[in-house]
C-alpha positions as CSV (number, residue, x, y, z in Angstrom):
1,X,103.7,97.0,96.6
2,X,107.3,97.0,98.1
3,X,108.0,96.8,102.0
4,X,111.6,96.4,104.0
5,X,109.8,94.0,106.4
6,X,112.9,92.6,108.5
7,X,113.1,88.5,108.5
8,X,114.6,88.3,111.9
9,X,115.1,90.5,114.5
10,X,116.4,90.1,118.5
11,X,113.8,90.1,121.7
12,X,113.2,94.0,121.8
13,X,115.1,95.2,118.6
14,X,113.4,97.9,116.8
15,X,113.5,98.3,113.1
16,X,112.3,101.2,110.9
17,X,110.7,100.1,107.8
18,X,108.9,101.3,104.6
19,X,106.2,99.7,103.4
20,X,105.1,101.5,99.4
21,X,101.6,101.1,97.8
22,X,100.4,101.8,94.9
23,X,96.8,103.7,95.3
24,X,95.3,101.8,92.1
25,X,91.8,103.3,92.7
26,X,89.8,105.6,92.0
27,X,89.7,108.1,94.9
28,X,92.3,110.0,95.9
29,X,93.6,108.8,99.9
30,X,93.6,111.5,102.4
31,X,95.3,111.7,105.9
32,X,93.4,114.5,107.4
33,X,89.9,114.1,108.6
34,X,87.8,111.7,110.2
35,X,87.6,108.9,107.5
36,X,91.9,109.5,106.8
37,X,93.6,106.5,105.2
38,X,96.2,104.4,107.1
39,X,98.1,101.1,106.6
40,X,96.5,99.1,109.4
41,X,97.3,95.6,111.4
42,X,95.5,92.9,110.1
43,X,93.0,92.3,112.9
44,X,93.6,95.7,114.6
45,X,96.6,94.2,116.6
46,X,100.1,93.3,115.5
47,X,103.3,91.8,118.1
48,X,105.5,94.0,116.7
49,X,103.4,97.8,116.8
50,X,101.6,98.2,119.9
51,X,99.2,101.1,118.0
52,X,98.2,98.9,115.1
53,X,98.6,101.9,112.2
54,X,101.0,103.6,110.1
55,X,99.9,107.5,109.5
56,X,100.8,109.4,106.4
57,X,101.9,113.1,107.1
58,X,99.2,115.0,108.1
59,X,97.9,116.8,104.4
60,X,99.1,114.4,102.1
61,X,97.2,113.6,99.5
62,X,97.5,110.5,97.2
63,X,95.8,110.7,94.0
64,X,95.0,107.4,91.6
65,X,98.2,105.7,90.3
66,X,100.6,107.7,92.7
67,X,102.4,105.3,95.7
68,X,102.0,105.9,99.2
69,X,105.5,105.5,101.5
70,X,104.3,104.8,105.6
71,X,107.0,104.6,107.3
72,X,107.1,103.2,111.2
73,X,109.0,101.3,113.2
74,X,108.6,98.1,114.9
75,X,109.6,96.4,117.9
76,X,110.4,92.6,118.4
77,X,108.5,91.3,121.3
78,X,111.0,90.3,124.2
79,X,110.1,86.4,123.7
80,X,112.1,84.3,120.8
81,X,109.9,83.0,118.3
82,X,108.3,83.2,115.1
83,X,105.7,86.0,114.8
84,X,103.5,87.4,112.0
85,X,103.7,90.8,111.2
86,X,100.6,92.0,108.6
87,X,99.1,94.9,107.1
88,X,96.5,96.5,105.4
89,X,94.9,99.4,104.0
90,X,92.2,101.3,105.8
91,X,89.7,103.9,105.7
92,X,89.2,104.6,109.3
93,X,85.5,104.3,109.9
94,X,85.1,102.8,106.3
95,X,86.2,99.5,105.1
96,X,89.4,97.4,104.7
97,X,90.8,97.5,101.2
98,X,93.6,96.1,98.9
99,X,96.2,93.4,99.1
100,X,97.7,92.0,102.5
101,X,101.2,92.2,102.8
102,X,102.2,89.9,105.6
103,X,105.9,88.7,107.1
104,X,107.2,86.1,109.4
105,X,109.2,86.9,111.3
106,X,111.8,85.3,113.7
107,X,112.6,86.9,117.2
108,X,115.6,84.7,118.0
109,X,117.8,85.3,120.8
110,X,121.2,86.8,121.4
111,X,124.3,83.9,121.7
């Protein structure tokens, strides 16, 4: 698992990242359908992506051993602090699966 989680950002910055994992089971993960697989906020809620999932591109397919690229952006909240950003793989409808990757991050104003 690799990401490009920032360590800082300022009140409302966005930042695209990547976040890349490796699908070491043994079904192959999905993104159209009703049980689709996403890279979900831990807890279903995350200060810096209001919708809580990343999507992969409708009709991809990710077969055992292959990596998985989401790609979103996120968006400092307009208070300075330090926040948690964390995620997760999902099977909507399904079950939570696989590692957490989680990142403090500070939201520190302009000078």
């Amino acid at each position: 698992m690799s990401h490009t989680l920032p360590t800082s950002l300022a009140p409302g910055q966005t930042a695209t990242v990547e976040v890349v994992i490796q699908n070491t089971g043994t079904t192959t993960w999905e993104s159209d359908g009703d049980q689709d697989y996403k890279l979900g906020a831990v807890g279903d809620q995350d200060p810096f992506h209001t919708e809580g999932r990343a999507h992969l591109p409708k009709g991809t397919k990710i077969l055992p051993q292959a990596t998985a690229t989401f790609r979103f952006v996120l968006t400092a909240p307009r208070k300075a602090g330090r926040y948690t950003t964390d995620w997760r793989m999902v099977q909507e409808g399904v079950q939570w699966f696989g590692e957490t990757i989680a990142r403090e991050i500070e939201v520190r104003a302009e000078r």
